[in-house]
C-alpha positions as CSV (number, residue, x, y, z in Angstrom):
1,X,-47.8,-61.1,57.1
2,X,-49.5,-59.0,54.6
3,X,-50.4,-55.4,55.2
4,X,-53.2,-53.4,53.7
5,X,-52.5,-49.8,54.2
6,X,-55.1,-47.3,54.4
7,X,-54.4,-43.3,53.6
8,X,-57.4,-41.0,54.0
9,X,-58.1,-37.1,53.7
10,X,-60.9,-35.4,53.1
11,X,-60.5,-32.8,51.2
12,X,-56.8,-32.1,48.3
13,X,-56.4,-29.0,50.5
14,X,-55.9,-30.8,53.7
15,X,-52.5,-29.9,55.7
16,X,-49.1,-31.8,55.1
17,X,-48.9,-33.8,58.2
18,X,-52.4,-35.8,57.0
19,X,-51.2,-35.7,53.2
20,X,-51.8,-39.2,51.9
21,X,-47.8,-39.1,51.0
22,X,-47.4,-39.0,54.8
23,X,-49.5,-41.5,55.7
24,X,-48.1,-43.6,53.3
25,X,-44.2,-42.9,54.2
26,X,-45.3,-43.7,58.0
27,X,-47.0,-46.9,56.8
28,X,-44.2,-48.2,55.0
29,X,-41.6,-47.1,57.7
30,X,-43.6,-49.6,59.8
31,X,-43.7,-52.5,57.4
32,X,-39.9,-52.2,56.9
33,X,-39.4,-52.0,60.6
34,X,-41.9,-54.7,61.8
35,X,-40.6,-56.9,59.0
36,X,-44.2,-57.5,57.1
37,X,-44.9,-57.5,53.2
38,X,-47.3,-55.0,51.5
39,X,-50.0,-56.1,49.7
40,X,-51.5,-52.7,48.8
41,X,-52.6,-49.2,50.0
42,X,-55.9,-48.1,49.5
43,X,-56.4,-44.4,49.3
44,X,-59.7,-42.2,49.6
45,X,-60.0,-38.3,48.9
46,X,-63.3,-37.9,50.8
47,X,-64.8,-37.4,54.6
48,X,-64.8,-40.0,56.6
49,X,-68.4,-39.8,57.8
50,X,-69.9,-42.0,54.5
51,X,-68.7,-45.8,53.6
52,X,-69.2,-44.2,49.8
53,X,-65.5,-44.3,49.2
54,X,-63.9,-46.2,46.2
55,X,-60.8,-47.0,47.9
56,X,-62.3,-48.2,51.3
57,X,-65.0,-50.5,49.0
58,X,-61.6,-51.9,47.5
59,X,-60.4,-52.9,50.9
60,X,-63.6,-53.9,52.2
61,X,-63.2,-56.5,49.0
62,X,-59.9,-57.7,49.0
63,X,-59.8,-58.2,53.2
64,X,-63.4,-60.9,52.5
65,X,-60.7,-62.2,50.0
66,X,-58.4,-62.6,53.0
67,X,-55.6,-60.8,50.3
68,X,-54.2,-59.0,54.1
69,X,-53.7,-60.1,57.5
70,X,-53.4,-56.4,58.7
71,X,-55.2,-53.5,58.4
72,X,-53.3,-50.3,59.3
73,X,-53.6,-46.9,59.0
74,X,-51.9,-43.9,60.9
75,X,-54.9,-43.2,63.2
76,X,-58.6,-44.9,63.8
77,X,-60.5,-41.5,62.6
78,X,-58.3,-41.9,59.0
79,X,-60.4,-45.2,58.8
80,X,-63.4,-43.5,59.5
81,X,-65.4,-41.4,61.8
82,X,-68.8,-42.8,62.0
83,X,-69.1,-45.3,64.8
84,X,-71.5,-47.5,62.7
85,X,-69.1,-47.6,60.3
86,X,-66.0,-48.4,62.4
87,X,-68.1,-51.7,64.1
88,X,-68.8,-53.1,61.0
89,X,-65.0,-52.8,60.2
90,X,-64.3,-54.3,63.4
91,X,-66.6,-57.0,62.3
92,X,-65.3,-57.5,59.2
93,X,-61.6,-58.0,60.4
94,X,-62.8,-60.3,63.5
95,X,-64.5,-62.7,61.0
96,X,-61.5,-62.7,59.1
97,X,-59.1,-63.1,61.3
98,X,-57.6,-59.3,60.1
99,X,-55.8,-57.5,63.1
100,X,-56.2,-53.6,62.5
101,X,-53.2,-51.3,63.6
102,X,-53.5,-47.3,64.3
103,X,-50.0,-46.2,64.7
104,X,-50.7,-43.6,67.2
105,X,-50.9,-47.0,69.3
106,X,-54.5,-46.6,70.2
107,X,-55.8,-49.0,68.3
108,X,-54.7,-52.7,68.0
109,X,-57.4,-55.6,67.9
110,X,-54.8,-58.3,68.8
111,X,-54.3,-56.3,72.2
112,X,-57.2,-56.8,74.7
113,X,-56.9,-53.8,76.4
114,X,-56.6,-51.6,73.4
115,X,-59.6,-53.7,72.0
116,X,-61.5,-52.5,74.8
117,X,-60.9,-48.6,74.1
118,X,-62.3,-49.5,70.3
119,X,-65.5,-48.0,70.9
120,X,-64.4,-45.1,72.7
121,X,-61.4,-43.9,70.5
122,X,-64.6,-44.3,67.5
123,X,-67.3,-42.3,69.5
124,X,-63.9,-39.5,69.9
125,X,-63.2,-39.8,65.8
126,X,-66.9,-39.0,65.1
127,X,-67.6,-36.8,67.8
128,X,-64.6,-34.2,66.2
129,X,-66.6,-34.9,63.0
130,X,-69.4,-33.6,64.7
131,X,-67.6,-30.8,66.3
132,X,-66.3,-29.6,62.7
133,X,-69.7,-29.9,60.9
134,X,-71.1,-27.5,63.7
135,X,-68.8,-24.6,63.3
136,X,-68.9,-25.1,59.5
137,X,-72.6,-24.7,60.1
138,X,-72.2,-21.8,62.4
139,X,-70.1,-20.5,59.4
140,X,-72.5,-20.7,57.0
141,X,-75.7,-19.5,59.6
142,X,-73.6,-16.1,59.7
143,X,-73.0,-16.0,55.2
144,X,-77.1,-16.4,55.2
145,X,-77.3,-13.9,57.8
146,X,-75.3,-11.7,55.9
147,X,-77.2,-12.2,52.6
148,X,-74.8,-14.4,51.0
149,X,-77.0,-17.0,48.5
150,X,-75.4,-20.4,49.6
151,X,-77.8,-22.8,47.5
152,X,-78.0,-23.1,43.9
153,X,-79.8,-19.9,41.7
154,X,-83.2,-21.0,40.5
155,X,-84.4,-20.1,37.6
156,X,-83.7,-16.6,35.6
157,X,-80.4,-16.0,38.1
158,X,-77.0,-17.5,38.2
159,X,-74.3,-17.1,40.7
160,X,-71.7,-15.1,41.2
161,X,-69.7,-15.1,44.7
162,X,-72.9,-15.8,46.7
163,X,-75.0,-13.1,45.1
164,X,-78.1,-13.8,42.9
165,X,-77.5,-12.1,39.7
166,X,-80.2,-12.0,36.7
167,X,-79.3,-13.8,33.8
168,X,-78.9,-11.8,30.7
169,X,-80.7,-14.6,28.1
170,X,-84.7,-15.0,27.9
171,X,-85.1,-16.5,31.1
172,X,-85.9,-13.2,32.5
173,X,-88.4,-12.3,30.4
174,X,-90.1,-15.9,31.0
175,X,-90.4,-14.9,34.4
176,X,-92.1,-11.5,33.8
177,X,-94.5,-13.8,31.8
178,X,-95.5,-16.7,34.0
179,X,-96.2,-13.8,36.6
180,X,-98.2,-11.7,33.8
181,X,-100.2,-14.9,33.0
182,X,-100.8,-15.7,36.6
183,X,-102.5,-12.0,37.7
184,X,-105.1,-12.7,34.3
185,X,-106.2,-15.6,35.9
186,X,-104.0,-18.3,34.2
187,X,-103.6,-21.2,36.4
188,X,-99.9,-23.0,37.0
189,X,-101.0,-26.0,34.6
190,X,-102.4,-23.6,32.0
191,X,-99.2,-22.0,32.1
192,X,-96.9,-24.7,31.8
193,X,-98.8,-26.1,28.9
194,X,-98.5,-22.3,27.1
195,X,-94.9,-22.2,27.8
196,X,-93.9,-26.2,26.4
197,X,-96.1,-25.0,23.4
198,X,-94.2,-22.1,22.7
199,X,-90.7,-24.7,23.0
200,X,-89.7,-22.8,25.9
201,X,-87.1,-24.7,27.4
202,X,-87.7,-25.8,30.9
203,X,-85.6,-25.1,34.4
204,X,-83.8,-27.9,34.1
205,X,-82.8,-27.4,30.5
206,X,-81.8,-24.2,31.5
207,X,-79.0,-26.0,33.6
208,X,-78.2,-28.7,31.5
209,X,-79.4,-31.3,33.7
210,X,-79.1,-35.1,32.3
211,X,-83.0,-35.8,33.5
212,X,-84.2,-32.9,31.8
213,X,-87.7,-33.2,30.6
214,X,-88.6,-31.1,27.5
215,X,-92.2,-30.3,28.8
216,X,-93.0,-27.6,31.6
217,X,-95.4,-28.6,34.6
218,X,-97.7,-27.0,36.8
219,X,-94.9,-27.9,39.7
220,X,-92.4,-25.7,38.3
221,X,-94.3,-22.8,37.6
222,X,-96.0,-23.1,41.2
223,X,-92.8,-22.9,42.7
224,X,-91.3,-19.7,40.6
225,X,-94.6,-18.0,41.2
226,X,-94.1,-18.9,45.2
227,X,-90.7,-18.3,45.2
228,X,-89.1,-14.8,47.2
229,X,-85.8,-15.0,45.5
230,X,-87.9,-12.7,42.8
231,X,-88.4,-9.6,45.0
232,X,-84.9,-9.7,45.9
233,X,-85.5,-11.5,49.1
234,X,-83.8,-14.7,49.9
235,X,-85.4,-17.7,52.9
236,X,-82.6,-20.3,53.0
237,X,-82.1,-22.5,56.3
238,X,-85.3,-24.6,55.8
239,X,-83.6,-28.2,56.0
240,X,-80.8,-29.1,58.0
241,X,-78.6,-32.2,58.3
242,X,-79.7,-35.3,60.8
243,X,-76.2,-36.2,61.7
244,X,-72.7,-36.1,60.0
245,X,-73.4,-40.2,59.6
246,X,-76.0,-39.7,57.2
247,X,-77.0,-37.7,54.1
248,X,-80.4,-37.7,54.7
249,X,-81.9,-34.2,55.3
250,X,-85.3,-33.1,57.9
251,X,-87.0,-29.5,57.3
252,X,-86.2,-27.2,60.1
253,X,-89.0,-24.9,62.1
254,X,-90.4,-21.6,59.8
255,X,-89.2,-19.7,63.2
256,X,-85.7,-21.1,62.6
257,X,-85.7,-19.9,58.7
258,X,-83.0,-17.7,57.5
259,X,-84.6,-14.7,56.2
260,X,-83.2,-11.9,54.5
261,X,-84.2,-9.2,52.4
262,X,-83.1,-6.5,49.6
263,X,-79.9,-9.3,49.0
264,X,-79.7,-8.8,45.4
265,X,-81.7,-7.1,42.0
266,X,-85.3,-8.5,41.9
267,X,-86.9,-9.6,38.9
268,X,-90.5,-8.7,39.6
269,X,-91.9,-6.1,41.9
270,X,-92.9,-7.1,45.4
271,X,-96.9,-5.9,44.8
272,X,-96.8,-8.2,41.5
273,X,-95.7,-10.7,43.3
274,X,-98.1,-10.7,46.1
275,X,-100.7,-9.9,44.0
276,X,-99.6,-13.3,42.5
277,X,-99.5,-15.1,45.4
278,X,-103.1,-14.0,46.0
279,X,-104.3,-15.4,42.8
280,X,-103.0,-18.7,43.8
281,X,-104.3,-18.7,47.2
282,X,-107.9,-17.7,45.1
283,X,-107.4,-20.7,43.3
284,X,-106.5,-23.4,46.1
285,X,-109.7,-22.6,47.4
286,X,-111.8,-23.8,44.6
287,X,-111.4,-27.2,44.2
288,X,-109.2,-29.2,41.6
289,X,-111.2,-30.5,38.6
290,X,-113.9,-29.9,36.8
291,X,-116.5,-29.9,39.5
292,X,-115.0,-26.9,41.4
293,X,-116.5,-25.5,44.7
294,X,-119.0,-22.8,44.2
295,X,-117.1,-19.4,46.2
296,X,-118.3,-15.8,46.5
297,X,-116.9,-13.0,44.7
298,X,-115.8,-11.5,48.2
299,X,-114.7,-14.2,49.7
300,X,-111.2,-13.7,51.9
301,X,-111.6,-9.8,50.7
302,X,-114.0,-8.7,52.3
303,X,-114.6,-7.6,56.3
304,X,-116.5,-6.7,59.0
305,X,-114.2,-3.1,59.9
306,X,-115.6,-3.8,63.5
307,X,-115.0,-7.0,64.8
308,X,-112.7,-7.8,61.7
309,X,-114.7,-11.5,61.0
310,X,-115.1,-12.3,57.4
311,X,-118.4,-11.2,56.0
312,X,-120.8,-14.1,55.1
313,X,-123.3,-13.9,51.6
314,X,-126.6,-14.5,51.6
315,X,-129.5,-14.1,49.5
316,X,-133.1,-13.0,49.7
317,X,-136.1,-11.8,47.8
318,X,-134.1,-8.3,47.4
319,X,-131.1,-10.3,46.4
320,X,-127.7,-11.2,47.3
321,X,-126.4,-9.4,50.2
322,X,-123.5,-10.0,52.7
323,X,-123.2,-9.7,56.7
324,X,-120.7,-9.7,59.5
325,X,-120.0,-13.5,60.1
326,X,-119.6,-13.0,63.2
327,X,-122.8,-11.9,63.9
328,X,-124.2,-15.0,61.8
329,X,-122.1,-17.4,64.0
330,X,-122.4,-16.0,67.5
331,X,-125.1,-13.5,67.5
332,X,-126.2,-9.6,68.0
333,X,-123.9,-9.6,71.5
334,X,-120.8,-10.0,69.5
335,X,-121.2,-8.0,66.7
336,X,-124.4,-6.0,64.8
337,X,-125.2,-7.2,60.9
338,X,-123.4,-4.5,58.8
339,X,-125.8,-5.9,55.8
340,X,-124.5,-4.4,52.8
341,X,-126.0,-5.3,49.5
342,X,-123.9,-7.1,46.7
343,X,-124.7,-4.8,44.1
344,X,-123.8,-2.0,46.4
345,X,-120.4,-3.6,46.6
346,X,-119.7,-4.2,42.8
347,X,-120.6,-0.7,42.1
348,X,-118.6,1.3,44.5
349,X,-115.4,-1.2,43.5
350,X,-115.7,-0.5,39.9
351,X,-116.4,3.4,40.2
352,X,-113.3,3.9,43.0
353,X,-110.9,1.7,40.0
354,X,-112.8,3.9,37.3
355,X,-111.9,6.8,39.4
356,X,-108.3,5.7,39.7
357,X,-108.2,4.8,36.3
358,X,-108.9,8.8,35.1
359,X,-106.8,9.9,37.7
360,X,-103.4,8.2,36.3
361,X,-104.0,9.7,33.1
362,X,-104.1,13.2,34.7
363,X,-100.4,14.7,34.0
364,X,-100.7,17.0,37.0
365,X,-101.5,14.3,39.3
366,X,-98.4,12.1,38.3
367,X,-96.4,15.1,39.0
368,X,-97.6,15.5,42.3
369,X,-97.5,12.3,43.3
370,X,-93.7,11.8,41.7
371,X,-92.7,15.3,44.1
372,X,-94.1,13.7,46.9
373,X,-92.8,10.2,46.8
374,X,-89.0,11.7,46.2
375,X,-89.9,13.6,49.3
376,X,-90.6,10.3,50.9
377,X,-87.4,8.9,49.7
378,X,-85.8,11.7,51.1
379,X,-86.9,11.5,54.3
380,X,-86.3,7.3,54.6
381,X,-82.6,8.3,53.4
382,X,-82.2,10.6,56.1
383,X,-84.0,8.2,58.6
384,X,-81.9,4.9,57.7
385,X,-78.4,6.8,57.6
386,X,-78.9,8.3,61.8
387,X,-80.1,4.0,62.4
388,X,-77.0,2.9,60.5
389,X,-75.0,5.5,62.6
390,X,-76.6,4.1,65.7
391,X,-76.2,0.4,64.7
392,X,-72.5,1.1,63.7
393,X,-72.4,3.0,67.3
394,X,-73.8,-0.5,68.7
395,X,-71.1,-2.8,67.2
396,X,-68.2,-0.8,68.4
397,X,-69.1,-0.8,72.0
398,X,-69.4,-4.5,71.6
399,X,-66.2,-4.9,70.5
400,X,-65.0,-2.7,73.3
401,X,-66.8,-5.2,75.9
402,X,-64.4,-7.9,74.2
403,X,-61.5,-5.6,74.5
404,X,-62.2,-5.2,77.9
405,X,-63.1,-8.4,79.1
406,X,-59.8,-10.1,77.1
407,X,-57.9,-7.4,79.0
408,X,-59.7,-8.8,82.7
409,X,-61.3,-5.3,83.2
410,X,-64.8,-6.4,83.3
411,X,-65.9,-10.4,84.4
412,X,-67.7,-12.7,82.6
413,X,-70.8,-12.1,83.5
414,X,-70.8,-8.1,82.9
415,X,-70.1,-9.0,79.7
416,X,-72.3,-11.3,79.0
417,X,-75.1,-9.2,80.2
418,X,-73.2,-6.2,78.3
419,X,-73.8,-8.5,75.3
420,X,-76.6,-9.5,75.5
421,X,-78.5,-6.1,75.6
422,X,-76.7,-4.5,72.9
423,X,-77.8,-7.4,70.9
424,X,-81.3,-7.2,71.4
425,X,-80.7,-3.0,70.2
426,X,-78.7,-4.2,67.4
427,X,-81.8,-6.8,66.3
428,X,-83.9,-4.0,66.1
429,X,-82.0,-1.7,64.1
430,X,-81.3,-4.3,61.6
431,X,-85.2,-4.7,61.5
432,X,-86.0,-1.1,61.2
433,X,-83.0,-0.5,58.1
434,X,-84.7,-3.1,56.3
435,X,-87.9,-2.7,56.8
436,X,-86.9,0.9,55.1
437,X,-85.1,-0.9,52.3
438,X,-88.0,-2.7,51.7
439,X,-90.7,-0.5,51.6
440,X,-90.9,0.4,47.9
441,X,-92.9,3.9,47.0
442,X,-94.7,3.8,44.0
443,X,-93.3,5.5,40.4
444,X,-94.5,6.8,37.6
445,X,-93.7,3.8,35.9
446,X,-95.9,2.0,38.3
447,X,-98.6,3.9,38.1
448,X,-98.8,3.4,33.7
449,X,-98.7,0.0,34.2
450,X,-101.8,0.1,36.9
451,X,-103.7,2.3,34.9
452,X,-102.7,-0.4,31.2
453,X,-104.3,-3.1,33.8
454,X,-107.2,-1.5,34.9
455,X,-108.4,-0.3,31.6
456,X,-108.4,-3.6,30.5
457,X,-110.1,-4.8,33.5
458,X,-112.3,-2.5,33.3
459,X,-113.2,-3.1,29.5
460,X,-116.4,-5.4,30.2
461,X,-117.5,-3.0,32.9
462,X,-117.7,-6.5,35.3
463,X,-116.1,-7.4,38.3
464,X,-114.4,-10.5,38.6
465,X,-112.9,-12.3,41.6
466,X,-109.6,-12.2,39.4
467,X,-109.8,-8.5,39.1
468,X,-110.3,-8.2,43.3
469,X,-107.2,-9.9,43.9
470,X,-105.1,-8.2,41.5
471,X,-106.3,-4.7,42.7
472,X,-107.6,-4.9,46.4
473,X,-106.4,-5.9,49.2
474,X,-109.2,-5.4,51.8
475,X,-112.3,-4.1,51.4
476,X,-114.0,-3.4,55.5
477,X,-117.2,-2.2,55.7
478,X,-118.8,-0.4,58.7
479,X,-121.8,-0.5,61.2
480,X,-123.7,2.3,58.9
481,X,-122.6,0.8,55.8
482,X,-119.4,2.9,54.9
483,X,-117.0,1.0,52.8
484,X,-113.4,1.0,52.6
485,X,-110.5,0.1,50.1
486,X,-107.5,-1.1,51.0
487,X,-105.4,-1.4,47.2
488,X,-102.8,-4.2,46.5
489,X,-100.6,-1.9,45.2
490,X,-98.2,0.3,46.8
491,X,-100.1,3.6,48.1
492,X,-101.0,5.7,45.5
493,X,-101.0,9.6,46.8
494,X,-104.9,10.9,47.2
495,X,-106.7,7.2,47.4
């Protein structure tokens, strides 16, 4: 009879005992010895999870050819470990009349008994399959944990031994740009159509990709202007694998995101870019087209500072005016009017920028605040060195639980308890240290670029919805018609 042999491993690096040049001495050793003829081995370098394997088509081909009369390799799993799969091969050989041989002797078709362990020995070959793809998982959960950047780098980074490095080309400085045209009101199309006109060459040009188009679109630029890897920041975890059977992906749960921040040098500054994302939230609410929805200048700025409902405009012989919404939607028991006048608004915005405006060119004011912010930076040190020492404190008393418990001093469940508490402490350390890393006082350097932007802002002595978002955050007003600012910039010292 003829034999089709088939060798299998799924990676070059795997161990000698599953080298293909085993398989294929223990292959022939059986031919010789069971006195059959070799018709040909067939020999795949991949996992055994996918069908997509040139040497396993090939036999596939030549056993509907009837070239064979046995199939044998040195275990069921080398075949394959996906039980679809391995029933389809079953299949195949029954139609064929093909007898497949594992020479473990688990497997052989001709034998009724062993025929009737099929499916189990393939449910065993995937489920380690399984098994491996979860602690290669786990594996990888505790690199993007760590901080380590296990996709691809987008665009204006490459990488370098999981780290997100900027690029040293133009790439950057497109970035800086698309973000520039963004806060002056520049919509993603707008930009992409500026950027193609100036030959800039897109994302996937950048990378060399074989579909690359020569022409940026809105998509692209949506997606660097949304995109946290800028600030330094990195969300990976958002799509997980269905099964080891399949390639196919399905998003994962926000909650179950990988999140972690300060992982590598940022490109733009964290109040550029949520000024930016603030611009694009301004413009999703407008419509698409030429016929876009009519919105107030205010709208999701400003707020009732008592109840905290969004303030609702309206208009009368005196003019435009806003009040608490919800005292418009539920009435004088919720909440009282806190009427304010439009006008009232526009002017006290643009006099409070104005007065920020003179203050930044004041050289004695940039002093001050530049001795107080180092003071500030001081202090964080100070506070983020005694959490470290407390988290490092943390992580060696769980390691002395594991001591202990190998040793049989403590029981399971003491450690387990042990274990879990200290983990809880050591989750919010880990939160407070980078909640310090994050928090980004405001420099001198800041401050010029602020006061550049709001003299041009400020040029046409008008306020504009685009200049709200770029400079406030919030904007409350009170029962007796107080107003406050909340700025989307970093604190500046005295406003």
């Amino acid at each position: 009879m003829k034999v089709g042999g088939y060798l299998r491993v799924s990676t070059s690096s795997d161990g000698q005992a599953e080298s293909p040049e085993n398989q294929r001495n223990l292959i022939t050793d059986w031919i010789v010895r069971e006195q059959h003829d070799l018709y040909d081995f067939y020999k795949d370098v991949k996992s055994g999870t996918t069908d997509h394997r040139t040497g396993l088509k090939q036999l596939i081909k030549d056993a509907e050819n009837k070239k064979f009369e046995i199939i044998i390799v040195k275990e069921l799993s080398r075949l394959g470990r996906n039980v679809e799969l391995l029933y389809k091969l079953k299949r195949l050989a029954e139609l064929n009349d093909i007898r497949i041989i594992s020479l473990d002797g688990k497997i052989d078709t001709a034998d009724p008994e062993k025929l009737r362990m099929f499916g189990i020995y393939a449910w065993m070959a995937e489920s380690e399959s399984q098994q491996s793809s979860e602690r290669i998982k786990s594996v990888m959960k505790m690199k993007q944990k760590q901080g380590q950047c296990l996709g691809y780098a987008c665009y204006g980074y490459h990488l370098e031994k999981g780290v997100l490095i900027p690029r040293e080309d133009e790439t950057v400085d497109v970035v800086h740009e698309i973000f520039a045209k963004c806060l002056e009101g520049w919509g993603p199309v707008k930009i992409a159509n500026y950027l193609s006109d100036k030959g800039i060459p897109t994302p996937k040009q950048v990378t060399g990709a074989s579909n690359a188009g020569t022409r940026w679109n809105g998509t692209s630029v949506r997606n660097i202007l949304q995109n946290v890897n800028y600030i330094g920041n990195l969300v990976q975890g958002k799509c997980s694998g269905i099964s080891v059977t399949t390639r196919q992906r399905k998003p994962t749960d926000e909650s179950e995101w990988i999140r972690t921040e300060g992982t590598h040098e940022a490109i733009v500054s964290k109040e550029v870019f949520n000024q930016a994302q603030r611009m694009l939230a301004s413009r999703a609410g407008r419509g698409r087209g030429k016929t876009k929805a009519q919105k107030s200048l205010f709208t999701n700025t400003l707020y009732c500072a008592d109840c905290g409902h969004g303030m609702w405009s309206g208009k009368n012989n005196a003019g435009s005016y806003y009040v608490c919404g919800g005292y418009r939607s539920q009435g004088k028991n919720y909440c009282t009017t806190h009427m304010i006048k439009k006008d009232v608004l526009i002017a006290t915005v643009l006099g409070a920028l104005q007065e920020i405006s003179d203050s930044l060119g004041n050289e004695e004011y940039l002093k001050d605040v530049d001795r107080k912010t180092k003071k500030i930076i001081k202090q964080q040190r100070e506070k983020e060195s005694k959490l470290q020492s407390k988290l490092n404190k943390q992580r060696e008393l769980k390691q002395s639980a594991l001591e202990k418990f190998i040793s049989g001093d403590i029981s399971k469940a003491d450690y387990d308890s042990f274990i879990a508490s200290k983990d809880d402490l050591i989750d919010k350390l880990e939160a407070e240290i980078q909640t310090l890393k994050s928090s980004k006082q405001i420099s001198n350097e800041d401050l010029s670029t602020i006061k550049a932007e709001l003299e041009t802002a400020l040029k046409f002595d008008k306020l504009t919805h685009e200049t709200l978002c770029r400079f406030i955050e919030k904007i409350e007003v009170t029962e007796d018609r107080n107003i406050k600012l909340s700025y989307a910039f970093a604190p500046v010292v005295g406003f």
